[in-house]
PATORZA-384026 format. One record per residue (C-alpha): residue number from 1; residue in one letter; x, y, z. Coordinates in steps of 0.05 Angstrom, whole numbers. Layout:
<rs>
R  i  aa  east  north  up
R  NUM  A  X  Y  Z
...
</rs>
This chain:
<rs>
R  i  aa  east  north  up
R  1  X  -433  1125  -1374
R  2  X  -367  1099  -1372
R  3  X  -333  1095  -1428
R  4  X  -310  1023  -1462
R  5  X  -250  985  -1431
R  6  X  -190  981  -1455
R  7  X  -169  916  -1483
R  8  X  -115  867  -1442
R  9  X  -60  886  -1475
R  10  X  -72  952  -1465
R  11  X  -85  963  -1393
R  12  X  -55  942  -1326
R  13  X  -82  874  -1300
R  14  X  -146  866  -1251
R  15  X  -128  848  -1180
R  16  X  -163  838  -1119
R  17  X  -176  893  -1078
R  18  X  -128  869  -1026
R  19  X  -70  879  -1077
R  20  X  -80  926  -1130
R  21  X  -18  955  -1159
R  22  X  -1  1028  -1170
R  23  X  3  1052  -1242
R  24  X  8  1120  -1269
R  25  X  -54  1166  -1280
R  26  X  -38  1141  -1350
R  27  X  -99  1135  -1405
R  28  X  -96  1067  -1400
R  29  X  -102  1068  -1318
R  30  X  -160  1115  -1317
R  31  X  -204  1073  -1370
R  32  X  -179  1023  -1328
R  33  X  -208  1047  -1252
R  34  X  -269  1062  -1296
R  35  X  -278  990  -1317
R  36  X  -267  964  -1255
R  37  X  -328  1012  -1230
R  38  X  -364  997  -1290
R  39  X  -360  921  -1266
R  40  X  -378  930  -1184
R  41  X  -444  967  -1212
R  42  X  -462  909  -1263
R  43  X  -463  962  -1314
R  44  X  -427  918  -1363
R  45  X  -461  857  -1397
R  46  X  -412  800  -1365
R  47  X  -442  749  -1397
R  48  X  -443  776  -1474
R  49  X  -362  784  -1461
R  50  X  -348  714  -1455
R  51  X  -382  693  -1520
R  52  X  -330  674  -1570
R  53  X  -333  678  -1649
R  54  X  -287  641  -1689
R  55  X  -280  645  -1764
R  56  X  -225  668  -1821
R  57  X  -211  692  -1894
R  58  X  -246  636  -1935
R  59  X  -245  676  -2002
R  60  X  -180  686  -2025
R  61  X  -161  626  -1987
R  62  X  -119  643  -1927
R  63  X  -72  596  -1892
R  64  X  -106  565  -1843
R  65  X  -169  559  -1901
R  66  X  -122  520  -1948
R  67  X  -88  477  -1896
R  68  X  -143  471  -1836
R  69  X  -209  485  -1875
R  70  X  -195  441  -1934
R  71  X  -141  400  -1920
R  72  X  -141  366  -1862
R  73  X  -81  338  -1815
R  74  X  -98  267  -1819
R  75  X  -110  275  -1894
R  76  X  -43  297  -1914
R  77  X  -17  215  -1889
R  78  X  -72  177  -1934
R  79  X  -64  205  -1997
R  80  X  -125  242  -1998
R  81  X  -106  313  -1993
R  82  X  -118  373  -2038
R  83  X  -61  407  -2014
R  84  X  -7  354  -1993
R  85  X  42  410  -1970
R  86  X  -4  427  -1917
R  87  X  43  371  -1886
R  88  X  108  415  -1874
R  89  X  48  458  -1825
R  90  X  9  408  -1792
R  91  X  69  370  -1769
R  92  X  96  427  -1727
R  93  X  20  421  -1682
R  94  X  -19  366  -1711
R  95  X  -79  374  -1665
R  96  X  -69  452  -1657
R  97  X  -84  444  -1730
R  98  X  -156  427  -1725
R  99  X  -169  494  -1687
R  100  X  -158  532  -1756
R  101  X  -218  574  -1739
R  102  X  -190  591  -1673
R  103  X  -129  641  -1691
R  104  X  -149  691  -1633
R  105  X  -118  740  -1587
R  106  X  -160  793  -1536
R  107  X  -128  863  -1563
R  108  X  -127  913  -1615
R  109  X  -81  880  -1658
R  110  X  -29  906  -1702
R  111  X  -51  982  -1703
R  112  X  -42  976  -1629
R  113  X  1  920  -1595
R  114  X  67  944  -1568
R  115  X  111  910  -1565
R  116  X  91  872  -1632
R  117  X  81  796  -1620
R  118  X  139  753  -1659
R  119  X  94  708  -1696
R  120  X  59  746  -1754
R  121  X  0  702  -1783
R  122  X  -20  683  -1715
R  123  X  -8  744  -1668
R  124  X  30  693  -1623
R  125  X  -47  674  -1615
R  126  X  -80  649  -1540
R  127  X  -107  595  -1579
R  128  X  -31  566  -1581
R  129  X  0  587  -1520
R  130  X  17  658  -1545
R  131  X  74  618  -1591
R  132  X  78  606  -1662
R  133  X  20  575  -1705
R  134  X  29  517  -1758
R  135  X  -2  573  -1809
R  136  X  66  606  -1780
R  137  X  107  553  -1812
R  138  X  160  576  -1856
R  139  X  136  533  -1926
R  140  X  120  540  -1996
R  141  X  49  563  -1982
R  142  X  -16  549  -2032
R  143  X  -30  623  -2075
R  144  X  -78  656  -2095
R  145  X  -79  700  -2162
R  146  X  -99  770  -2149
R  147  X  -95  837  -2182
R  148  X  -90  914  -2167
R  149  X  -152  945  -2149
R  150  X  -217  928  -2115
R  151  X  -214  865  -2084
R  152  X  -275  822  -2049
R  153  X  -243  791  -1979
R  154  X  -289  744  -1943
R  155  X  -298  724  -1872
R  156  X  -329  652  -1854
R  157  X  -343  661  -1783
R  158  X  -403  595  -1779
R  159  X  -365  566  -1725
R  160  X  -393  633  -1687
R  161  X  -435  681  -1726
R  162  X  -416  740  -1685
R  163  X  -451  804  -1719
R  164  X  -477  843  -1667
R  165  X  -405  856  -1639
R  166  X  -367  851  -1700
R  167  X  -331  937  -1695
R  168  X  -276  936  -1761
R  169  X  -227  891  -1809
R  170  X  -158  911  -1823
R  171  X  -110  887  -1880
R  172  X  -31  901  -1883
R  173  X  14  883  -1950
R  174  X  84  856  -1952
R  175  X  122  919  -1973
R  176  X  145  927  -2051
R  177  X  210  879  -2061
R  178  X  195  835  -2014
R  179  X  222  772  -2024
R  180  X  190  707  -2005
R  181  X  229  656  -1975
R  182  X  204  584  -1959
R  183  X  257  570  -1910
R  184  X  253  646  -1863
R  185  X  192  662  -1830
R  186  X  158  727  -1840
R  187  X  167  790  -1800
R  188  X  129  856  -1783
R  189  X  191  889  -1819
R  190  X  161  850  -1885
R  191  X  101  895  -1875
R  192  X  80  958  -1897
R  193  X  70  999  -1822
R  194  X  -5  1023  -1841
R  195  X  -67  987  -1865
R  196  X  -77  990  -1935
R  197  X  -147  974  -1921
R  198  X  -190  992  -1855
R  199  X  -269  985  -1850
R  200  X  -306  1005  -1791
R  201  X  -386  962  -1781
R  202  X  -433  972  -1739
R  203  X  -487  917  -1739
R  204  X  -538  969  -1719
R  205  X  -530  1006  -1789
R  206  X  -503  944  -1828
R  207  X  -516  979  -1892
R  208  X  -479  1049  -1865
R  209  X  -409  1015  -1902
R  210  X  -419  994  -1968
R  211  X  -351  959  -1970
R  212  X  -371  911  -1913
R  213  X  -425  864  -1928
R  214  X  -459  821  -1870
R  215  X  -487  758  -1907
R  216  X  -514  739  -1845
R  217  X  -553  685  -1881
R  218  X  -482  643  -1907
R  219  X  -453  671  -1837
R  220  X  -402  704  -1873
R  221  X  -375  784  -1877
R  222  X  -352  813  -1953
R  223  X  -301  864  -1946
R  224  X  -280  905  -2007
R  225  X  -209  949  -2006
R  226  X  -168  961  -2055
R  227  X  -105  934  -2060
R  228  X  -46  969  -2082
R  229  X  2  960  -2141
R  230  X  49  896  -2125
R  231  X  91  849  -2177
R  232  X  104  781  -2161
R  233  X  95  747  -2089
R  234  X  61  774  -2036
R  235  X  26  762  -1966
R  236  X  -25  801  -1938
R  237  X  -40  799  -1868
R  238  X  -116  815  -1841
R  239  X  -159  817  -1774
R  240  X  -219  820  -1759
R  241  X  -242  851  -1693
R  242  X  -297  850  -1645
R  243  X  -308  907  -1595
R  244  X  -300  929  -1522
R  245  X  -347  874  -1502
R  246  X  -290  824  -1515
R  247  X  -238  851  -1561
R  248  X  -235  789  -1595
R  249  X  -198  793  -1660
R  250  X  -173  740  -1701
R  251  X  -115  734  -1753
R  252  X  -105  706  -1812
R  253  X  -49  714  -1878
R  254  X  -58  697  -1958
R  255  X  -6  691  -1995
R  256  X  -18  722  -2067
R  257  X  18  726  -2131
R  258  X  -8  788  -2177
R  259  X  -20  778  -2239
R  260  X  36  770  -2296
R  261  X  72  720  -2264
R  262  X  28  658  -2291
R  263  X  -27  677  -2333
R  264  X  -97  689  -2322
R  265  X  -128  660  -2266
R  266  X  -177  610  -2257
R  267  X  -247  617  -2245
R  268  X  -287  556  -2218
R  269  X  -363  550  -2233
R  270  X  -412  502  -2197
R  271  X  -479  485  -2237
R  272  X  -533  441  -2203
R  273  X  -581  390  -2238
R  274  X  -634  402  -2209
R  275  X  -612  469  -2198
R  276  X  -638  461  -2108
R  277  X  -620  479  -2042
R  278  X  -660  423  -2008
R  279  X  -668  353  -2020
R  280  X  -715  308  -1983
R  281  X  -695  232  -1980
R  282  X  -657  188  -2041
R  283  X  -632  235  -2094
R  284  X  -573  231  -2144
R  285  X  -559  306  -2170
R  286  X  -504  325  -2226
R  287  X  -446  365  -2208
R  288  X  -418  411  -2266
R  289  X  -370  444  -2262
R  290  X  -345  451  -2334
R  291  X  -369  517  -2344
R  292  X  -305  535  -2308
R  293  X  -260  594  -2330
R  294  X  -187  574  -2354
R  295  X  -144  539  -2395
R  296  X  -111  462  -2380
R  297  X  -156  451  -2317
R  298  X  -147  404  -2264
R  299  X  -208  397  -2225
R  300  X  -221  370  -2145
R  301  X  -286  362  -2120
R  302  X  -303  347  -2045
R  303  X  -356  352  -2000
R  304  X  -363  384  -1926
R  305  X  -375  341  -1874
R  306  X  -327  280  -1923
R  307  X  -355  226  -1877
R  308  X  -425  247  -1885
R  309  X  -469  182  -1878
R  310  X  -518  192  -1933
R  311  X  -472  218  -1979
R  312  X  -417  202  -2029
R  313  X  -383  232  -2086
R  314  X  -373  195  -2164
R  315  X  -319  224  -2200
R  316  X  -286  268  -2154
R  317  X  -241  290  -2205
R  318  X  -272  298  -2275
R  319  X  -304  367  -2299
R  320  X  -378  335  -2286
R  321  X  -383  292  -2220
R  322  X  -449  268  -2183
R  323  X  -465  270  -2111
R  324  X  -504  206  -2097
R  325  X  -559  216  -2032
R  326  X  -581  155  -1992
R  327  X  -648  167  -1937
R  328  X  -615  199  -1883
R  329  X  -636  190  -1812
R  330  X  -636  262  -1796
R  331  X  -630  331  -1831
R  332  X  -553  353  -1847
R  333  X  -529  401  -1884
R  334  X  -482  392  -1944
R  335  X  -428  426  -1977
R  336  X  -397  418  -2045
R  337  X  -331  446  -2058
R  338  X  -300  451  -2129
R  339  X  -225  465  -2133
R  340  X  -196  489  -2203
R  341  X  -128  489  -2220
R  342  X  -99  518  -2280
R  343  X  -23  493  -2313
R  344  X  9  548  -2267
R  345  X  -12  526  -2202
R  346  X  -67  585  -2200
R  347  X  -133  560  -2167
R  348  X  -200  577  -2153
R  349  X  -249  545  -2105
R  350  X  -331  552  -2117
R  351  X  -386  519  -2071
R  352  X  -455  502  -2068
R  353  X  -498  482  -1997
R  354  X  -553  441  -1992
R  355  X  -599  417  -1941
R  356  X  -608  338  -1938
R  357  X  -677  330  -1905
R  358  X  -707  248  -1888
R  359  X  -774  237  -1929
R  360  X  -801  225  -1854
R  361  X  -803  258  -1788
R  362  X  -737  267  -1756
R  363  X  -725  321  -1694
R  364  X  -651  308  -1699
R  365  X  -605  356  -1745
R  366  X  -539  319  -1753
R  367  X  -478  369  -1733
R  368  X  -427  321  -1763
R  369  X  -373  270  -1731
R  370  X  -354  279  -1668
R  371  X  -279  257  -1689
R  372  X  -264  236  -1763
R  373  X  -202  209  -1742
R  374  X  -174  156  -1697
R  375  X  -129  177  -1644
R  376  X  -108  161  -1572
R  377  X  -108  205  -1521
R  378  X  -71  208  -1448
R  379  X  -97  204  -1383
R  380  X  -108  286  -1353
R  381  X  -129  298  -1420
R  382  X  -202  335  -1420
R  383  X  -253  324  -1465
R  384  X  -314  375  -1481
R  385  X  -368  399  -1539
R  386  X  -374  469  -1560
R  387  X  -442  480  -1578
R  388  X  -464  550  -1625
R  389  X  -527  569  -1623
R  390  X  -557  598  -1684
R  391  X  -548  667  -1644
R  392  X  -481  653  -1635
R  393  X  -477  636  -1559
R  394  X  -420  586  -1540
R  395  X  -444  532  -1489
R  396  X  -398  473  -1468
R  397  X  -417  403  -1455
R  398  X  -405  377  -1401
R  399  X  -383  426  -1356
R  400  X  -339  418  -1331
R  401  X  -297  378  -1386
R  402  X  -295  309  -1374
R  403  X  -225  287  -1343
R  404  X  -195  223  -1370
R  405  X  -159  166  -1332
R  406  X  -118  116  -1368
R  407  X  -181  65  -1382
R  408  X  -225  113  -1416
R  409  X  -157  148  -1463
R  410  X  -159  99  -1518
R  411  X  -178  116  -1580
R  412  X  -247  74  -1572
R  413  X  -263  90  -1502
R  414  X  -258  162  -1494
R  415  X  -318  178  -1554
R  416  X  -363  126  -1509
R  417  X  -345  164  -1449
R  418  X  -357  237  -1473
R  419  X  -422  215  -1515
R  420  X  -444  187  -1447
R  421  X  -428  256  -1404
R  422  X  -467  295  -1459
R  423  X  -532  255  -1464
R  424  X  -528  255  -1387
R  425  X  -519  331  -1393
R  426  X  -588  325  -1420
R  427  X  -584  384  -1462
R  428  X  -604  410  -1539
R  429  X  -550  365  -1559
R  430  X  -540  285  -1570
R  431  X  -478  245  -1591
R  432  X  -475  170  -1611
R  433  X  -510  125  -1677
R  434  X  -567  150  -1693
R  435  X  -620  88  -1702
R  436  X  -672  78  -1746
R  437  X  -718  75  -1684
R  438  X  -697  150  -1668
R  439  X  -650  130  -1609
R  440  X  -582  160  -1611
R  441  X  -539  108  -1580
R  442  X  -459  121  -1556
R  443  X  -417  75  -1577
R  444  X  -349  46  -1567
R  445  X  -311  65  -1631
R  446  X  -263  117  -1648
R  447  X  -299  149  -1712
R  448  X  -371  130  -1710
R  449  X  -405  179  -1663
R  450  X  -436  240  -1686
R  451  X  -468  300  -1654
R  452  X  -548  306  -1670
R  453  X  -585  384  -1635
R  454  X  -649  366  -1626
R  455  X  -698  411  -1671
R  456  X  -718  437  -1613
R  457  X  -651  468  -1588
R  458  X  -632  520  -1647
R  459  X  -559  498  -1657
R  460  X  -527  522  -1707
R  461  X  -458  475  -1699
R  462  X  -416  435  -1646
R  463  X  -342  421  -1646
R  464  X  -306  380  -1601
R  465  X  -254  407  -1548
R  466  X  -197  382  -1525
R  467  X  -145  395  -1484
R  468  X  -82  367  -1468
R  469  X  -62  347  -1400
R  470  X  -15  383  -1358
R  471  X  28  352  -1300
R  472  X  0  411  -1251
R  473  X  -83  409  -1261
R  474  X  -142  462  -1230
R  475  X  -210  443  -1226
R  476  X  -258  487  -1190
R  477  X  -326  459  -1148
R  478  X  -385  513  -1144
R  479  X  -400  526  -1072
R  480  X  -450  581  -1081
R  481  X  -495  595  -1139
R  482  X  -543  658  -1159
R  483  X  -572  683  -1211
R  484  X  -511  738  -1245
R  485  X  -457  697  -1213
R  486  X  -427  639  -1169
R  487  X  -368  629  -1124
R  488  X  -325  551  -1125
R  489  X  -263  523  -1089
R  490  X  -211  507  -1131
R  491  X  -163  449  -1121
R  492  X  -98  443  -1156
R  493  X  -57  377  -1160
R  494  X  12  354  -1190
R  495  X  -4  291  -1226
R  496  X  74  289  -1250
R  497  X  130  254  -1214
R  498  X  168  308  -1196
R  499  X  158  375  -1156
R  500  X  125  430  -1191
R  501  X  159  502  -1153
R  502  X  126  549  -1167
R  503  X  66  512  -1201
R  504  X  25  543  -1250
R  505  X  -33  520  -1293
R  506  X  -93  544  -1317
R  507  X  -171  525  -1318
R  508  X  -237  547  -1365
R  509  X  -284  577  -1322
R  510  X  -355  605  -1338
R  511  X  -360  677  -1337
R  512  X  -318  730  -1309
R  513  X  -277  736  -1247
R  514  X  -286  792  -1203
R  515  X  -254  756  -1134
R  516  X  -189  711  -1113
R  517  X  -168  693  -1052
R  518  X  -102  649  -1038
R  519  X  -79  651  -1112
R  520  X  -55  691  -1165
R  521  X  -94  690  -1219
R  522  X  -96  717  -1293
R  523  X  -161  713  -1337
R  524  X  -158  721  -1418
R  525  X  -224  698  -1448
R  526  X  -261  640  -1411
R  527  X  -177  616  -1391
R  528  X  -159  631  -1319
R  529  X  -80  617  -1313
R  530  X  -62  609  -1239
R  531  X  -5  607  -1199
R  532  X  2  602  -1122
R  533  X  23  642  -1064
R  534  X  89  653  -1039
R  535  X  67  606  -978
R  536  X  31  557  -1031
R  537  X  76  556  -1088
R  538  X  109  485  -1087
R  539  X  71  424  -1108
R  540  X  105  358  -1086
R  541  X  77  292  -1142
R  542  X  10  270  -1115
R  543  X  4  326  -1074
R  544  X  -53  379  -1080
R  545  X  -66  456  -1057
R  546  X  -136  474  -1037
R  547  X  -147  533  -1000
R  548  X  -152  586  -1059
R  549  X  -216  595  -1096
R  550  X  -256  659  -1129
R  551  X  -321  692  -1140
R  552  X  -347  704  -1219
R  553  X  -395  740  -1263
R  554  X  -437  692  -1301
</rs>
C-alpha cells in the first residue's frame, strides 16, 4: 500500500501528464509520485477527501467564538451585542465574519509549514484568500480567566461533525514576558517554538487517549493539556487537524489572563424548571441562573437561533429569566446561552439545548434563517446552501451556485431566487415560510426565509454560501458523466470593463481533478484557481475563453 500523501504545502503541485515538472528525489517528491499512483488506481477514497469539517474552540472562548459565534456583525450596529468590541474585527471583513467556523488551511500547520504564514490566528487561512482574518485584528480582545495546570479545551465542530478523520490537536503559548499590545498584531516570534500540548485520536480507538474526549452526541471534542506557569496576559494558539484524507486543519487563538490579575473567576450555572431536553408544543420554562459562581455579577442571556419563530426570551438580563414557547410549525432545536461577568471583566458562558417539537405531525426540522440580516448583494455574486448531514457529508444546493444579475441582487430578491433554485433542486432540503398547511413557500423578503430538511433527509444543519463576484468568472458545464467521475467545459468571461492580462479566477468544483487541458489550474479543497495559457491569457471586457476544460474524481 502506498503510504498517505503529503499535504499541499508540503509537496510539489499535481500537473497534467503533458507537463509535469522535475523535482528532486526529495521525501516530499517520492510520497508525491506515490500519490499520484495511488490516484490512477482509485486506491484512494476521492470522494471522502472533499468532505469538509468546520468548527473551533467554544470552551475557553476563542476569537472567532466571542466575536463570530456570539456576537454577530450586524449586532455590534443595533445595540444588541454581548461583546460590542467585536466591532474593531468585523469591520475589517464584515461578511468574512460570518464564516467564523471556517478558519481552515490544507497542511500540517505550525509544526510543519515553512515558511510560516504571516497571519497567526488564522494561518493566512483559504477561507480568506490566504490573507489576514478579522480574528487577526490587532484589538483589545474578550479574556478568559485560566490557571496553571490541567485545562479542559473544547472543539464545536456541528457545522461538520468530522470524527472519523479527526488524527491530533495542537496548542502553542505566547512565550513568558510577552507583552500584549492592542495596537501590534501578533507574531510566531510571540510564541513558544514547540507545542505545549499535542494529542494524537484515532476514531477507531476513541477511548485509546484519555485526554481527548469525542462527545459525539453535543458534536464536540474535550481536550485536556496542561498548561504551563504564565502571569498576566496571554494568547494561546491551537489546531485541530484532520488526516491524509484531506489535511484539513483549522485555527483558532484565546486570549487568557492567569489568575492573580483580577480575582477569582466566574463560574456560570444554568438550572431548568422543568429540568427537560424536549418540549412538545406551548411551554413557558424558568431560566436560573443564580446559582452562578462569583461575586458582583452581571448576567446576559441569549438564545441560538435569536430569531427563532416560536421563541422569545423575558428578562434577558436578570439572574432568573424565562424562555416563553409558542406551537411551532416544525421541530427546531434551541439553545440557551448564559454569559456571567464578574466586576473585573472575567466571564463565563454555560448552555443548555432543547428540542422544540409541534404537539402535531410535522416532517419538517427547521435549520434556522436563511439570512438574519438584510443586505444587498451585486450582480456576479453567487448564492448556494451547504447542507451537513448528520454523518457529516457536505452537499451544496444548487449546484452549481446560483449566479445573480442586477434584478435578482437586492436584498428582497435574491432570498426568493435561491429559495426557488433549492426547492427546484428537489432535495432533503426546503427554504421559504413554512405554512400552517405544511407548504413551505419562498418569499420575497430579505429576513423571512428559513431552511426546513425534511425528516426524511437526516440533516444535521445548512448554512448559506456566498461568494463575491469577481470581474474574471469560470463556470464549468458537465459534458460526460459516470459513476466515480465526470468531465465539463469550462468557460471563463471578463464581466469588468477593462482587460484582464493574464486573467485568473477560480471555481468550486465537485470532487477531485485528475485532468486539464488548455489551462493552468491549481486545486485546494473543493477551489480550483485557474489561469490561462500563454496563447489564452488576455481577456478583453465582455469577452470569454472556452476551449480549456478538465476531467474529475467524484
Amino acid at each position: 500500500m502506498a503510504p498517505p500523501p503529503t499535504p499541499a504545502s508540503a509537496r510539489p503541485e499535481f500537473h497534467p501528464p503533458s507537463v509535469i515538472e522535475e523535482h528532486p528525489m526529495s521525501t516530499s517528491h517520492v510520497l508525491h509520485v506515490l500519490r499520484r499512483v495511488a490516484l490512477l488506481a482509485g486506491v484512494l477514497p476521492l470522494a471522502a477527501q472533499q468532505v469538509q469539517a468546520h468548527g473551533l474552540i467554544q470552551d475557553p472562548p476563542s476569537r472567532n467564538w466571542f466575536c463570530g459565534a456570539i456576537t454577530k456583525p450586524d449586532q455590534t450596529g443595533n445595540g444588541t451585542a454581548q461583546y460590542p468590541e467585536c466591532e474593531t474585527a468585523f469591520a475589517t471583513n464584515r461578511t468574512g465574519s460570518y464564516n467564523f467556523m471556517s478558519v481552515l488551511t490544507h497542511d500540517l500547520g505550525r509544526a510543519a509549514v515553512t515558511p510560516l504564514p504571516e497571519n497567526v490566528c488564522g494561518f493566512n487561512s483559504e477561507t480568506f484568500g490566504k490573507g489576514a482574518t478579522p480574528w487577526d485584528t490587532p484589538m483589545n480582545w474578550p479574556t478568559n480567566p485560566v490557571s496553571p495546570g490541567r485545562k479542559k479545551i473544547s472543539w464545536n465542530i456541528s457545522w461538520g461533525p468530522h470524527f472519523s478523520d479527526t488524527a491530533e490537536f495542537r496548542y502553542w503559548i505566547t512565550k513568558p514576558g510577552f507583552q500584549f499590545s492592542p495596537t501590534k498584531a501578533l507574531s510566531w516570534a510571540d510564541f513558544e517554538e514547540q507545542p505545549f500540548c499535542t494529542l494524537k485520536y484515532d476514531d477507531t480507538q476513541p477511548s485509546a487517549n484519555p485526554d481527548v474526549v469525542a462527545d459525539k452526541g453535543a458534536t464536540a471534542f474535550h481536550t485536556y493539556c496542561t498548561l504551563p506557569q504564565r502571569g498576566g496576559r496571554h494568547v494561546v494558539y491551537g489546531e485541530w487537524g484532520r488526516n491524509y484524507f484531506t489535511y484539513e486543519r483549522f485555527h483558532s487563538c484565546m486570549d487568557v489572563v492567569y489568575d492573580g490579575s483580577g480575582g477569582m473567576p466566574p463560574v456560570a450555572s444554568i438550572a431548568l424548571q422543568p429540568n427537560v431536553t424536549e418540549v412538545t408544543g406551548p411551554a413557558t420554562l424558568t431560566l436560573d441562573g443564580s446559582n452562578s459562581q462569583g461575586t458582583s455579577l452581571t448576567y446576559q442571556w441569549s438564545l441560538n437561533p435569536a430569531n427563532a419563530p416560536s421563541a422569545r426570551l423575558e428578562n434577558p438580563g436578570a439572574p432568573i429569566a424565562r424562555l416563553v414557547l409558542t406551537e411551532p410549525l416544525a421541530t427546531q432545536t434551541l439553545q440557551v446561552d448564559l454569559l456571567v461577568k464578574n466586576a473585573f471583566g472575567q466571564n463565563n458562558t454555560a448552555s443548555k439545548t432543547l428540542k422544540h417539537k409541534p404537539s402535531g405531525t410535522s416532517v419538517y426540522t427547521d435549520l434556522g434563517a436563511l439570512t438574519g440580516t438584510a443586505r444587498a448583494l451585486k450582480a456576479g455574486d453567487t448564492v448556494s446552501v451547504r447542507t451537513v448531514s448528520t454523518t457529516g457529508q457536505d452537499t451544496f444546493v444548487p449546484t452549481p451556485a446560483l449566479v445573480l444579475d442586477a434584478a435578482n441582487a437586492t436584498a428582497e430578491a435574491w432570498p426568493l431566487a435561491l429559495a426557488q433554485a433549492v426547492n427546484a433542486a428537489g432535495g432533503g432540503l426546503r427554504v421559504g415560510v413554512l405554512g400552517s398547511n405544511g407548504t413551505v413557500t419562498p418569499v420575497a423578503s430579505a429576513t423571512a426565509n428559513r431552511m426546513y430538511a425534511l425528516s426524511s433527509a437526516s440533516l444535521a444543519s445548512a448554512f448559506l454560501q456566498i461568494v463575491s463576484a469577481n470581474a474574471v468568472v469560470a463556470s464549468y458545464a458537465v459534458t460526460s458523466d459516470w459513476a466515480s467521475g465526470y468531465c465539463a467545459n469550462v468557460t471563463v468571461t471578463n464581466r469588468g470593463s477593462t482587460a484582464a492580462q493574464p486573467w485568473s479566477t477560480t471555481m468550486k468544483i465537485v470532487g477531485r481533478s485528475n485532468n486539464v487541458w488548455n489551462l493552468v489550474a491549481t486545486q485546494s479543497g473543493d477551489t480550483l484557481a485557474l489561469s490561462g495559457p500563454a496563447w489564452g491569457s488576455a481577456l478583453q471586457p465582455g469577452a470569454s475563453f472556452s476551449s480549456g476544460g478538465f476531467c474529475a474524481s467524484k
